[in-house]
C-alpha positions as CSV (number, residue, x, y, z in Angstrom):
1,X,9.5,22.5,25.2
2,X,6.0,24.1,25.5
3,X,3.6,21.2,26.5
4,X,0.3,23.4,26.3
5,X,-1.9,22.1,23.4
6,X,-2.4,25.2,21.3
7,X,-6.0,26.4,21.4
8,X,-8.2,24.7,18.8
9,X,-8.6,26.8,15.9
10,X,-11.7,29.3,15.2
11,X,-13.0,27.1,12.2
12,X,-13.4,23.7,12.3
13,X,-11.8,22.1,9.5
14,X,-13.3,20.4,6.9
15,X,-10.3,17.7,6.2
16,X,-6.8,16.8,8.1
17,X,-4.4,15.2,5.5
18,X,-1.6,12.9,7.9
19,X,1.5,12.3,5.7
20,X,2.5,14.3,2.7
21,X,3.7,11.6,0.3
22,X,2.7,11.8,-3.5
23,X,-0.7,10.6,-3.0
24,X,-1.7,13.9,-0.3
25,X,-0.1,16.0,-2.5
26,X,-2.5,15.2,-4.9
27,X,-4.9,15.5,-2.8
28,X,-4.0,18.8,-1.6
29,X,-3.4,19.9,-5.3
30,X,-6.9,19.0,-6.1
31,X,-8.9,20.4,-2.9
32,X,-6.7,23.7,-3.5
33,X,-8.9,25.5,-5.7
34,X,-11.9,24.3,-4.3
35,X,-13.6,27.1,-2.8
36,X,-14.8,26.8,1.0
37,X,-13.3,23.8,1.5
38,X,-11.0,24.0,5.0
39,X,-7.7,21.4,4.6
40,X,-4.8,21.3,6.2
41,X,-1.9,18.1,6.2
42,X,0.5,17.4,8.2
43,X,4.2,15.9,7.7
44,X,6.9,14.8,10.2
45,X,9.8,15.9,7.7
46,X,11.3,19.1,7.3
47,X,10.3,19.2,3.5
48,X,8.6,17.6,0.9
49,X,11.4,14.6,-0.8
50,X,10.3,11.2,-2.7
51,X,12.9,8.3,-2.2
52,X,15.9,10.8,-2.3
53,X,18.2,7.1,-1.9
54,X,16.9,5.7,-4.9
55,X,17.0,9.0,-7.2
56,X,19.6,7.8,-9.2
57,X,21.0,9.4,-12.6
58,X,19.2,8.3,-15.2
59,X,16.4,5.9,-13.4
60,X,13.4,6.6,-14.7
61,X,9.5,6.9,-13.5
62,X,7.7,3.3,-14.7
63,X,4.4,5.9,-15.2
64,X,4.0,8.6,-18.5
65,X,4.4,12.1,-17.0
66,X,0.7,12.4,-17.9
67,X,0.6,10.5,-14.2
68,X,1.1,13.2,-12.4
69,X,-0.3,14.4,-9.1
70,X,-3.9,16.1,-11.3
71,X,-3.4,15.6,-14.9
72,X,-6.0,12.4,-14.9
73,X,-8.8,14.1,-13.0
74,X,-8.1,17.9,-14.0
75,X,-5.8,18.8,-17.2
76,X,-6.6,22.4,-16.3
77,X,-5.6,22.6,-13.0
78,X,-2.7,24.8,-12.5
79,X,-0.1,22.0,-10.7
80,X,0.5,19.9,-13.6
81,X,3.5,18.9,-14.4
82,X,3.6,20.2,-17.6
83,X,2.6,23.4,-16.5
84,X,5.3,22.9,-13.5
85,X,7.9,22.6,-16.8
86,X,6.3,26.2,-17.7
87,X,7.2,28.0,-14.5
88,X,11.1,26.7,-15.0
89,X,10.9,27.6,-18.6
90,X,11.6,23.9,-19.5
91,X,8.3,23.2,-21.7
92,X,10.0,23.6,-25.1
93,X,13.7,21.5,-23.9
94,X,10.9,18.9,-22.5
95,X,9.0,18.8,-26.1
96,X,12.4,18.2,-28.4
97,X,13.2,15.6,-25.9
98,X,10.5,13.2,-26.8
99,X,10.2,11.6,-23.0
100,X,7.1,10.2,-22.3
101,X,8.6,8.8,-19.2
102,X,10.2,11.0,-17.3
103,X,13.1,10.9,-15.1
104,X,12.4,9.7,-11.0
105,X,14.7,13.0,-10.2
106,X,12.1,15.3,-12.5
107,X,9.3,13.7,-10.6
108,X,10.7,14.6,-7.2
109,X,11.4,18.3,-8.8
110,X,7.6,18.9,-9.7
111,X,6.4,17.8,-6.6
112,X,8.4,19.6,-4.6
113,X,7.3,22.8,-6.8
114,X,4.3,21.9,-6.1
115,X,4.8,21.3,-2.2
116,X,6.3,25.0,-2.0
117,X,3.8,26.4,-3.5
118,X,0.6,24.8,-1.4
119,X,-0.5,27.3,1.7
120,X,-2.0,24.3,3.2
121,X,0.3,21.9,3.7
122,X,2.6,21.4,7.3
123,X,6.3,20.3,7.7
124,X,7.9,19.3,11.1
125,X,4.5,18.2,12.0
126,X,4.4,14.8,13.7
127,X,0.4,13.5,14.3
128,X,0.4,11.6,17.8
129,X,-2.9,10.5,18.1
130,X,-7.1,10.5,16.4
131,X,-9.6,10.6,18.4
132,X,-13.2,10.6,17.8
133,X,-15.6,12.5,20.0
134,X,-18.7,11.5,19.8
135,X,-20.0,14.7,21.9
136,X,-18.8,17.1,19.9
137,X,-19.1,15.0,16.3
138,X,-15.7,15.7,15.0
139,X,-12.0,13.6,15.4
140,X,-9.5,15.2,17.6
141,X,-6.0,15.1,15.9
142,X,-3.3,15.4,18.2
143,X,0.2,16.7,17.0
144,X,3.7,17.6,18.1
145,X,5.4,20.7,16.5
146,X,9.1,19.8,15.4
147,X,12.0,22.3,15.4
148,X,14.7,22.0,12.5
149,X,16.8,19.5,14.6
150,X,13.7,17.4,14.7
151,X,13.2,17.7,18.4
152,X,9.7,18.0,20.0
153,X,8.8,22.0,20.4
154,X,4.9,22.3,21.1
155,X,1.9,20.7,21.4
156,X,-0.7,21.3,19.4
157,X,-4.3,19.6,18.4
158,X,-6.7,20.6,15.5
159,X,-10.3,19.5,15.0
160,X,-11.7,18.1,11.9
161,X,-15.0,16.4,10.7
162,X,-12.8,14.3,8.1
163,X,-9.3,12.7,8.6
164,X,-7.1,11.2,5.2
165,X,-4.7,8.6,5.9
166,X,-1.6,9.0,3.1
167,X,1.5,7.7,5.6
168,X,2.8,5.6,2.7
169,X,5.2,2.6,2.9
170,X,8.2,1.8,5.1
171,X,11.2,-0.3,4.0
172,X,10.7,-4.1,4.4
173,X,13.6,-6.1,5.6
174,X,12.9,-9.9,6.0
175,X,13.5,-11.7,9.2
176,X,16.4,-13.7,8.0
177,X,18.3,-10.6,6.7
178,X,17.2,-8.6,10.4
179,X,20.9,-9.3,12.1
180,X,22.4,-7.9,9.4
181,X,21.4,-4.5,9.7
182,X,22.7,-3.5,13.0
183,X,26.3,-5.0,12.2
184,X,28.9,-2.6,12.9
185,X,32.1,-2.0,10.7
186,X,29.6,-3.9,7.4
187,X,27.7,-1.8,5.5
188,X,24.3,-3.3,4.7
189,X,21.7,-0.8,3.4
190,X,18.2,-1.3,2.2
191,X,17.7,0.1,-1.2
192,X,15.4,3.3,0.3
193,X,19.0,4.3,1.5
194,X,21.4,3.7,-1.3
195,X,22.5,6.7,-2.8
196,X,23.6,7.8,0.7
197,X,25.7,5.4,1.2
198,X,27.3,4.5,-2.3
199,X,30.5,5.6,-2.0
200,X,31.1,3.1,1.1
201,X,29.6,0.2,-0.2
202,X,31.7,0.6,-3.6
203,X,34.6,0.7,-1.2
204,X,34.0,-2.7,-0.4
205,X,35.8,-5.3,-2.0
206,X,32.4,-7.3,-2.8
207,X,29.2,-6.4,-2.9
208,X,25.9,-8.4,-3.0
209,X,22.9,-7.1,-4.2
210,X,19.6,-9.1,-2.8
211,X,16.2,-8.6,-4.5
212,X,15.3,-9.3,-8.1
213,X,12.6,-6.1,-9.0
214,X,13.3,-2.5,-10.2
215,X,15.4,-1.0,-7.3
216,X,18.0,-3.9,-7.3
217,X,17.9,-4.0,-11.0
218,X,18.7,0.0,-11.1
219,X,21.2,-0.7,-7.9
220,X,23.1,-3.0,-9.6
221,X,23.5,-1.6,-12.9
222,X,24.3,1.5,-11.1
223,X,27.3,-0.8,-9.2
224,X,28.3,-2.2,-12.4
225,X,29.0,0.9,-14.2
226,X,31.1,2.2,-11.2
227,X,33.5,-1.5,-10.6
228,X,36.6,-1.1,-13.1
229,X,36.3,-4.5,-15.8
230,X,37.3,-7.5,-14.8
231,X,36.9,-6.7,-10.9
232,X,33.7,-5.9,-10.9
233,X,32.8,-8.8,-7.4
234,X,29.2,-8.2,-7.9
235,X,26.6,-11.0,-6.6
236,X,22.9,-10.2,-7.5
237,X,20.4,-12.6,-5.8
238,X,16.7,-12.6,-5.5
239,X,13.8,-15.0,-4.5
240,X,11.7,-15.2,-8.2
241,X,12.5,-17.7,-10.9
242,X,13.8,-15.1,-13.4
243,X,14.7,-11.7,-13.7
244,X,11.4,-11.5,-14.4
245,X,9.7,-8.1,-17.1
246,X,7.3,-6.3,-15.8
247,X,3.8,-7.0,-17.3
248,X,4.1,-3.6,-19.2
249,X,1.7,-4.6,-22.6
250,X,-1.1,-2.4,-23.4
251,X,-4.1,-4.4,-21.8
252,X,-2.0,-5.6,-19.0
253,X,-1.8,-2.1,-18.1
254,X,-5.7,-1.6,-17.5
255,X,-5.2,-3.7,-14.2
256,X,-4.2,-0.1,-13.0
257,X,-7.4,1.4,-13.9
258,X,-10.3,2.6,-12.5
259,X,-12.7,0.0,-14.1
260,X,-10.6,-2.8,-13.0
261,X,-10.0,-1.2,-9.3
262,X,-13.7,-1.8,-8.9
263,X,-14.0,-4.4,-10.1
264,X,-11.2,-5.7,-7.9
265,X,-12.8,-4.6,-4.8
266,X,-16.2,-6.4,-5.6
267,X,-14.7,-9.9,-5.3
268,X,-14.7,-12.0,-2.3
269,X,-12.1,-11.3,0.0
270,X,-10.2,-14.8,-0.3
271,X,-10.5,-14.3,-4.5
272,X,-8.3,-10.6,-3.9
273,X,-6.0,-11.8,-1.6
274,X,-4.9,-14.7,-4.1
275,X,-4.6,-11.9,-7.1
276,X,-2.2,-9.7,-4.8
277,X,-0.1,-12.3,-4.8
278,X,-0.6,-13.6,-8.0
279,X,-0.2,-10.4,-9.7
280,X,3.0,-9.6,-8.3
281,X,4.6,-9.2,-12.1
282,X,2.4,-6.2,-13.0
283,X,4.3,-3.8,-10.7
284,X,7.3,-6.0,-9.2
285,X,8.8,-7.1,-12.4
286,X,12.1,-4.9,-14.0
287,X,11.4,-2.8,-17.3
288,X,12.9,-3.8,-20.3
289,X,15.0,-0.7,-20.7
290,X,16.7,-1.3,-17.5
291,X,17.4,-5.7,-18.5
292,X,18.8,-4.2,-21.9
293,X,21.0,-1.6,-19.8
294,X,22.1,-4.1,-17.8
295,X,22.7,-7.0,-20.5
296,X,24.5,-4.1,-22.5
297,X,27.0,-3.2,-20.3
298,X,27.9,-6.9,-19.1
299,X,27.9,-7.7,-23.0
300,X,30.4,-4.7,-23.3
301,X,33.1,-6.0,-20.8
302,X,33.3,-9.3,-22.7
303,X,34.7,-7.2,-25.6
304,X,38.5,-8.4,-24.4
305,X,37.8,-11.8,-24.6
306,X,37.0,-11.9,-20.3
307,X,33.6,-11.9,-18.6
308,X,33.0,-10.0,-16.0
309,X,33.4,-11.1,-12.3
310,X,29.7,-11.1,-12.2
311,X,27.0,-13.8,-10.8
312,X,23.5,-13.3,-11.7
313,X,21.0,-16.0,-9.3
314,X,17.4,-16.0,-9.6
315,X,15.3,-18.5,-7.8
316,X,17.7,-17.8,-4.4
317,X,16.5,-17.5,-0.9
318,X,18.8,-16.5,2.0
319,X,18.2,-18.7,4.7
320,X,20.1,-17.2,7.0
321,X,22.6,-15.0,8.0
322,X,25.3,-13.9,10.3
323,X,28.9,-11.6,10.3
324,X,32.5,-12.6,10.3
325,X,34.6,-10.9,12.6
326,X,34.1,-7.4,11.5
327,X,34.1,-6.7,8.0
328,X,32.0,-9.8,6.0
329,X,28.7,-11.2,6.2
330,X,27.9,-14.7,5.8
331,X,24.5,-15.2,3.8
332,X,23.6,-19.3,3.9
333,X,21.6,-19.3,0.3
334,X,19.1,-22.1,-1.2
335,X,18.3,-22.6,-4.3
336,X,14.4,-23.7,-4.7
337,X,14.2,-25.7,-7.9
338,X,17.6,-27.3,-7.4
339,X,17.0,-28.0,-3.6
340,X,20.3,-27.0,-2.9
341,X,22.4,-24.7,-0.3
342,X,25.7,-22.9,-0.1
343,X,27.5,-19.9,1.4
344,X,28.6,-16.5,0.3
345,X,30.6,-14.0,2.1
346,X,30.4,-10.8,1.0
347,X,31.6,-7.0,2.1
348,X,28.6,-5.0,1.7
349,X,25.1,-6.1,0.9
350,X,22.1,-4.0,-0.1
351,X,18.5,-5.1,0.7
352,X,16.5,-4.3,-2.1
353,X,13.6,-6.6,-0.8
354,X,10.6,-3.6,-1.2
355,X,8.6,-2.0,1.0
356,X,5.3,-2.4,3.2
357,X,2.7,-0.3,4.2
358,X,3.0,1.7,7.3
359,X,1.0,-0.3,10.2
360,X,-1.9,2.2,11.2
361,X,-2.7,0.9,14.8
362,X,0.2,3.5,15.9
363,X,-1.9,6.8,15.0
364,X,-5.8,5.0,15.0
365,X,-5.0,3.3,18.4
366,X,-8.4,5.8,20.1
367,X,-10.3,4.5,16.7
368,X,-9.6,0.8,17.3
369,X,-13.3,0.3,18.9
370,X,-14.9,2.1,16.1
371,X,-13.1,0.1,13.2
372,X,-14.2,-2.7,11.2
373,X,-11.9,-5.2,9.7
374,X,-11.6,-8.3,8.1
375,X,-10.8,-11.9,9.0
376,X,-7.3,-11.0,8.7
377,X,-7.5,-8.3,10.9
378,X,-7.0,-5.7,8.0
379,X,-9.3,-2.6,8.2
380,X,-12.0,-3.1,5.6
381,X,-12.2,-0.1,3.1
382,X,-15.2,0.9,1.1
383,X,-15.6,1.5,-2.6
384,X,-14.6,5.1,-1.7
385,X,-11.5,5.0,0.0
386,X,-13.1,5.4,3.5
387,X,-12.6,3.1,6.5
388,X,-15.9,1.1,7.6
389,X,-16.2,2.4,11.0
390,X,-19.0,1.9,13.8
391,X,-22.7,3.7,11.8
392,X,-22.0,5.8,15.6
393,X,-18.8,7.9,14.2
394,X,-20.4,10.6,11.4
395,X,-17.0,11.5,10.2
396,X,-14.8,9.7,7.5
397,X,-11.7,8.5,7.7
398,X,-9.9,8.3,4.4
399,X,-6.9,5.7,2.8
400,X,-4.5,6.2,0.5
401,X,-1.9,3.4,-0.2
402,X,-3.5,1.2,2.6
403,X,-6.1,-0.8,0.6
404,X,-3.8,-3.1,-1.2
405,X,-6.1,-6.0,0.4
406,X,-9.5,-4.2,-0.5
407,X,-8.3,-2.4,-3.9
408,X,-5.5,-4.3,-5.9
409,X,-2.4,-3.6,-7.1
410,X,-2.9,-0.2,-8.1
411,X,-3.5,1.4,-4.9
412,X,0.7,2.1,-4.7
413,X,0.4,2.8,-8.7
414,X,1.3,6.8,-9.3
415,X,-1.3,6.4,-12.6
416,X,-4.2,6.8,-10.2
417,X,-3.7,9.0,-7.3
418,X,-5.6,11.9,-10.0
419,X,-8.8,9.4,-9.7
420,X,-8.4,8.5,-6.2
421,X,-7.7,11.7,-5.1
422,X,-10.7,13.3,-6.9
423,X,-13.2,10.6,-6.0
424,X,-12.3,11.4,-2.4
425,X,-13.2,14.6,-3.1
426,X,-16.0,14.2,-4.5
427,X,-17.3,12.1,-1.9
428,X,-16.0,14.2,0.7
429,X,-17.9,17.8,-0.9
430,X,-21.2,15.7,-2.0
431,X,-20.6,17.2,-5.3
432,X,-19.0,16.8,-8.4
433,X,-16.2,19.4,-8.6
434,X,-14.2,16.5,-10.5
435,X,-16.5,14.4,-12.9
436,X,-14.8,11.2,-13.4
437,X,-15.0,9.2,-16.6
438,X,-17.7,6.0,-16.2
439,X,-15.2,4.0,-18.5
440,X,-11.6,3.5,-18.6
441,X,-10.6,0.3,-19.8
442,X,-11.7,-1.6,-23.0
443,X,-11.6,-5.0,-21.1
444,X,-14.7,-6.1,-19.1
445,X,-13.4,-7.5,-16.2
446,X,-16.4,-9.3,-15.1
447,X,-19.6,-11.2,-16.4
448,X,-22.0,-9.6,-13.8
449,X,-22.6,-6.5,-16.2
450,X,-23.4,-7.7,-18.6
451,X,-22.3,-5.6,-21.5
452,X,-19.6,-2.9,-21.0
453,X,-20.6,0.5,-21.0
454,X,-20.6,2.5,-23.5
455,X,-20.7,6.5,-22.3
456,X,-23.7,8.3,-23.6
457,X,-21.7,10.6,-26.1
458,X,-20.2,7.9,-28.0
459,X,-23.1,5.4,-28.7
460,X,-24.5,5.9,-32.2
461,X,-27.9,7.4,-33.0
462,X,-30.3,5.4,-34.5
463,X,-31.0,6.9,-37.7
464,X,-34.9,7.1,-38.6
465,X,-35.7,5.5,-42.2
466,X,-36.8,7.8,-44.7
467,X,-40.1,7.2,-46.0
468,X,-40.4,6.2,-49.9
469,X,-40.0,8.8,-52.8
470,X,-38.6,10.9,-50.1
């Protein structure tokens, strides 16, 4: 391995992108054409691949295709995703189909075409460390150079006025659930890993499904429709009251929007961390399509006069758990309104319990003394998507998908990585290469403004009365 940092480059860049998730690739998308403008990103993978586990046939994005990585900020620009369907020769089999939403495996297809196809953007790139030097004025970013086994091959280190922050989530497995994972000879996956590893859990003889939102909804339908009738040994468990719907009407829907995102970040910081998790139904609930998919195919196994060996339990914690011998897993369940507990063994067991964001202190560790947080220890996040760090450090350091706390619900939301990434770059330029609409919702979130606004080109001119006999 060469451990010689390569020489910093010529031209110090404008922007270092770390992660290349949806939400950079936007971002790169946008700042592409932008003339003058020096960006580069960086990715530990070998290529460019959105939840490859959970891609399965038929599952579809909970977004319109409209939400794409630049539609929302630039219909022009030339990595939409209808313009994506152009380049395969798919736009006119895309128009007779009538999808609005489109398929999660379509999604992962366009930005993968567009991943290709960006000069800027670096694979087998893991980012170490940021630094800021304050002699110099610019952050240091510090990487290691991967070769296609994914071992460490050279050092490198590029230097930046501007850093953006788009590392994403990481599976979530709760404590309880934690011994589970390592036990040998019992498969038990989290959701983010499913499709690799179908065939073995359908081998099992039962198979328990914990979490109660979109992925175990899709996992076990997916389950269902691959157990023969009448031996289907499915469990599906999860911690809310009901196999909830996801808030999916028309003015629930402008929580996702720009309007309400600033408003959200306005509000005392007690008052947003009480909506998070009050909220949870707007993007943690199932969609109906996927309840009716499931209630259809249960519905059709009764057709012989049988149910199927199905149990359906909402309102389920597991306490704890632990394996037996070397093939089943004891979960010790409660049920919260009845107040009561029992066990289940079970063969296989997938963890569909979400996803958290990735813990920054791990690449920001040299910006720790600079950054400002809250009094939960969360870095505080501006109306802008930067961190709030020490007036001392001119740079900016950007977030995307790590201002749950600061932005609301729609910071993970696909619907407005367009806006966030053009704001950004707005911000980041000091122009306006991407003029963003000044309203976007019809409901007024607040009472401080008074009336909501009405953009210029849509109020109604007052009409001068004509004088009489005229």
């Amino acid at each position: 391995m060469n451990t010689t940092p390569h020489p910093a480059p010529d031209a110090l860049r404008d922007l270092v992108g770390i992660g290349i998730g949806p939400f950079n690739l936007s971002l790169a998308a946008l700042a592409d054409p932008l003339t003058g403008l020096d960006t580069v990103f960086y990715d530990q993978r070998p290529a460019f691949h959105w939840h490859p586990g959970l891609l399965i046939g038929g599952a579809r994005v909970q977004v319109p295709f409209l939400a794409d990585l630049v539609t929302l900020a630039d219909p022009a620009s030339p990595w939409t995703f209808l313009n994506h369907l152009r380049a395969r020769e798919r736009l006119f089999p895309f128009y007779f189909a009538e999808r609005f939403h489109i398929q999660r495996a379509e999604y992962d297809a366009y930005c993968r075409w567009v991943a290709e196809n960006l000069p800027t953007l670096h694979f087998h790139h893991q980012v170490d460390a940021v630094r800021w030097n304050p002699e110099r004025d610019l952050f240091e970013v510090d990487y290691t150079q991967l070769d296609a086994d994914g071992e460490a091959e050279a050092l490198g280190r590029t230097h930046t006025r501007n850093v953006v922050l788009g590392v994403g989530t990481e599976p979530y497995v709760p404590d309880p659930l934690r011994p589970l994972v390592d036990a040998p000879g019992v498969p038990v996956v989290h959701a983010a890993d499913y499709l690799d590893h179908r065939e073995t859990l359908l081998a099992a003889e039962h198979i328990t499904v914990i979490g109660t939102g979109q992925s175990g909804a899709e996992i076990f339908l997916d389950l269902l429709r691959h157990r023969p009738p009448g031996r289907e040994k499915l469990h599906w468990l999860g911690r809310t009251e009901a196999f909830a719907p996801m808030e999916y009407s028309k003015l629930g829907l402008e929580h996702f929007t720009p309007d309400y995102t600033r408003y959200f970040h306005g509000l005392a910081e007690p008052v947003r961390d009480r909506l998070v998790a009050s909220q949870w139904q707007l993007h943690k609930g199932i969609d109906a399509d996927t309840t009716a998919a499931i209630h259809d195919e249960l519905y059709r196994r009764t057709l012989d006069g049988g149910w199927p060996d199905t149990v359906l339990t909402p309102g389920v914690h597991v306490r704890t758990a632990g394996r037996i011998a070397t093939t089943k897993v004891e979960l010790h369940l409660e049920h919260a309104q009845q107040q009561t507990r029992t066990r289940l063994t079970t063969g296989a067991v997938v963890l569909a319990t979400g996803y958290r964001e990735r813990p920054l202190g791990r690449v920001l560790a040299g910006l720790d003394p600079y950054m400002r947080r809250d009094s939960h220890e969360r870095p505080r996040v501006d109306e802008r998507f930067r961190l709030v760090l020490d007036p001392s450090v001119t740079g900016r350091v950007y977030v995307q998908n790590a201002e749950t706390h600061t932005h609301g619900v729609g910071a993970p939301d696909l619907g407005l990585a367009a806006w966030r990434s053009a704001t950004i770059l707005n911000d980041l330029t000091g122009q306006e290469p991407y003029p963003l609409p000044g309203r976007t919702a019809f409901t007024t979130f607040g009472l401080e403004h008074g009336q909501p606004r009405i953009p210029a080109a849509r109020r109604h001119r007052t009409l001068t009365p004509l004088a009489d006999g005229i």
